[in-house]
C-alpha positions as MATLAB code, in Angstrom:
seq = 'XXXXXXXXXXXXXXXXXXXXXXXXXXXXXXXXXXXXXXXXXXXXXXXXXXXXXXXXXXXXXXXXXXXXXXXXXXXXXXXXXXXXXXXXXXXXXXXXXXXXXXXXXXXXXXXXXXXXXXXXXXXXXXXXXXXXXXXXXXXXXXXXXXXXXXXXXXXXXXXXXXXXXXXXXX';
ca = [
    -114.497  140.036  -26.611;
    -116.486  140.116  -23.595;
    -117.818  142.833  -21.657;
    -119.206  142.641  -18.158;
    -122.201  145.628  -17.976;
    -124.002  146.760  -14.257;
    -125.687  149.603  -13.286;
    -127.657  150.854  -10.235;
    -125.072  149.185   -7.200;
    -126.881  152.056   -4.918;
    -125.990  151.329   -1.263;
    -125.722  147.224   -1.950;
    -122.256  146.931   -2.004;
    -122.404  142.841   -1.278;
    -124.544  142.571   -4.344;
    -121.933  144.041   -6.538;
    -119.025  142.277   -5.536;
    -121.428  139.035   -6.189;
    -122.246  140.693   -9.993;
    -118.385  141.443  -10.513;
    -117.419  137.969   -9.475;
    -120.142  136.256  -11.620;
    -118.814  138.224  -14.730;
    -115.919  137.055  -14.292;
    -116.882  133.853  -14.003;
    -118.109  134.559  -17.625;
    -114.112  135.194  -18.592;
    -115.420  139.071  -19.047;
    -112.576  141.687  -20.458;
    -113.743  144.500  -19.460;
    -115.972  146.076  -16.761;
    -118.919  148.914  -17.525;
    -120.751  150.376  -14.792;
    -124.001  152.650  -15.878;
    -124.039  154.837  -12.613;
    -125.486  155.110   -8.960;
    -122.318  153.595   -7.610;
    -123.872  155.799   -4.775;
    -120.772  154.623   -2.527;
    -116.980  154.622   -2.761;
    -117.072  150.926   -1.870;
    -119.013  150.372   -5.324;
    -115.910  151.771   -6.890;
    -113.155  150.242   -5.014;
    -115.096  146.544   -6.020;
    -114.091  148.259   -9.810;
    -110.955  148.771   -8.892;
    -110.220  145.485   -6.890;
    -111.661  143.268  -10.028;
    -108.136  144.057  -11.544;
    -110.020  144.202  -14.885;
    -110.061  147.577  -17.254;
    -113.386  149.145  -16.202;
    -115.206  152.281  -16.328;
    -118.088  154.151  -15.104;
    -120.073  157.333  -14.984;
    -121.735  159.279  -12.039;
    -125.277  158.572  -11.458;
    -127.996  160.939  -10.655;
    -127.266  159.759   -6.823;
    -123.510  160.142   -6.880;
    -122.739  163.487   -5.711;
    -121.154  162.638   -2.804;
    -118.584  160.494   -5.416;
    -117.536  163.762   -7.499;
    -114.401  164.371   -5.312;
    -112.903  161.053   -6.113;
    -112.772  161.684   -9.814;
    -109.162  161.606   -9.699;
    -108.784  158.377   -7.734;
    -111.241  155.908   -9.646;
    -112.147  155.709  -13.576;
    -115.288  157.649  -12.989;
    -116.935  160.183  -15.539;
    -119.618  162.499  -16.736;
    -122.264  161.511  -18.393;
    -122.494  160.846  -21.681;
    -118.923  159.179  -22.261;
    -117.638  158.256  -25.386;
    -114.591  155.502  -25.702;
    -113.280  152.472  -27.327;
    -112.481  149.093  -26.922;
    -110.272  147.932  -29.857;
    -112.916  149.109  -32.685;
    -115.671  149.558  -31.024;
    -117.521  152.720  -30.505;
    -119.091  153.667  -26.709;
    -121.136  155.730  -25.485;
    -122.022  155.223  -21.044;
    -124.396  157.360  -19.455;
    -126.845  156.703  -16.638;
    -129.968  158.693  -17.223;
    -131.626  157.516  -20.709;
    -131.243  161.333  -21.975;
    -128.771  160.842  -25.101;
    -130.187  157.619  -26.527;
    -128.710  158.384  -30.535;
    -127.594  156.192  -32.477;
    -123.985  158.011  -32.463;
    -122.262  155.087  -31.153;
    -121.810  151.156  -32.015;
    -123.221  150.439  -28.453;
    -125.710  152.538  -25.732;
    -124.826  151.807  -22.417;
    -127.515  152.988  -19.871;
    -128.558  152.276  -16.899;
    -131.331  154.942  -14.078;
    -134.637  152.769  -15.051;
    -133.648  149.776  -13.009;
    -135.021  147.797  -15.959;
    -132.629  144.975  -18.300;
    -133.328  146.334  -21.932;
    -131.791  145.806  -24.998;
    -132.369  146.651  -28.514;
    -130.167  146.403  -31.967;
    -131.757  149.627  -34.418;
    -130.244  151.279  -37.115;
    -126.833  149.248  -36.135;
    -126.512  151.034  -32.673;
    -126.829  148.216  -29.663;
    -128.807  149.635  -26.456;
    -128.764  148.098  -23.127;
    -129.699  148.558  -20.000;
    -128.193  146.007  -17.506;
    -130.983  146.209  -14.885;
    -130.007  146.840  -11.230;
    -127.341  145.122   -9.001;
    -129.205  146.864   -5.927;
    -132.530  144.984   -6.244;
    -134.644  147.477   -5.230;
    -137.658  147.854   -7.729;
    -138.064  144.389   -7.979;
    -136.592  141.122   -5.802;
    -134.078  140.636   -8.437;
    -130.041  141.273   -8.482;
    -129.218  141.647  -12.310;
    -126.211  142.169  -14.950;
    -125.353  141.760  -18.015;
    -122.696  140.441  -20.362;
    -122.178  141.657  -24.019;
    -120.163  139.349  -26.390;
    -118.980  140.734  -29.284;
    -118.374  139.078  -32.039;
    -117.226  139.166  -35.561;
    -120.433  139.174  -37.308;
    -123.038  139.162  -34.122;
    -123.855  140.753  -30.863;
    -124.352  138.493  -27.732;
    -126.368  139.841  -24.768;
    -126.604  137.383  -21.737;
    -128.793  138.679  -18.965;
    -127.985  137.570  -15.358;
    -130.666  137.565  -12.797;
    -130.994  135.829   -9.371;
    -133.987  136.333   -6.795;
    -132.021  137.785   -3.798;
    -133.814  134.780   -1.748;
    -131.918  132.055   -4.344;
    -128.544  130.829   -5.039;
    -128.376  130.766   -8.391;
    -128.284  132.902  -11.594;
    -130.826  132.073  -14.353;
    -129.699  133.538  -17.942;
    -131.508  134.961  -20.914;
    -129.963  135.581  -24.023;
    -130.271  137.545  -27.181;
    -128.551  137.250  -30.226;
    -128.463  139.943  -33.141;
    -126.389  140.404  -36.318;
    -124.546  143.087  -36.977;
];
């Protein structure tokens, strides 16, 4: 199973539909988004990838609260599943237990991820590229016996994706 994960879209709505069409590129399942959608365009890109998805308000989407109803949007944390697998989506790294199988975060602009006492923790980075020159994703592969992180991110002055990737048994 494949999971496509972004966070931080902000205003950069061109830079999202680029990170949605990349992932799936990478034959992703499912869509994540970690918050700061900031716009309703953000969430229409969700909607328009005709993939499952979901996604949680940022601490810059107040303006998105009224369209709760309209797009798969929630508050912060979130718990769900995908077929066995435990969730748990937030934006702001505030509820960083180990309650779930996998931590999906996303306000530090920063890729992280981590495998500790069998809870997986990432951080996608930011689509928006505004801390750093860099528009970034992630892509989570689960499989039977090991996690899969790939880690997509392209200088917004290139053409191309480079890829990092970490592997870790579970």
């Amino acid at each position: 199973m494949k999971i496509g994960i972004l966070s931080d879209s902000h205003f950069k709505s061109d830079y999202t539909k680029e990170v949605i069409d990349l992932l799936k590129e990478q034959k992703c399942e499912y869509l994540v988004h970690a918050g700061d959608l900031c716009i309703e365009k953000n969430l229409q890109l969700l909607e328009e990838s005709k993939l499952p998805y979901v996604s949680v308000f940022g601490n810059n989407d107040m303006s998105l609260f009224s369209l709760s109803n309209k797009y798969v949007i929630k508050q912060e944390p979130y718990y769900f599943k995908i077929k066995e697998h435990k969730f748990k989506l937030m934006h702001m790294p505030y509820h960083l237990s180990p309650d779930s199988d996998i931590v999906i975060f996303g306000h530090t602009h920063m890729f992280e991820c981590e495998y500790k006492n069998k809870t997986l923790f990432i951080n996608p980075g930011e689509v928006c590229a505004r801390e750093k020159p860099h528009i970034e994703c992630a892509l989570l592969e689960i499989n039977e016996n090991e996690y899969i992180i790939s880690h997509y991110f392209k200088d917004i002055n290139k053409k191309n994706y480079e890829k990092e990737e970490y592997k870790y048994e579970r």
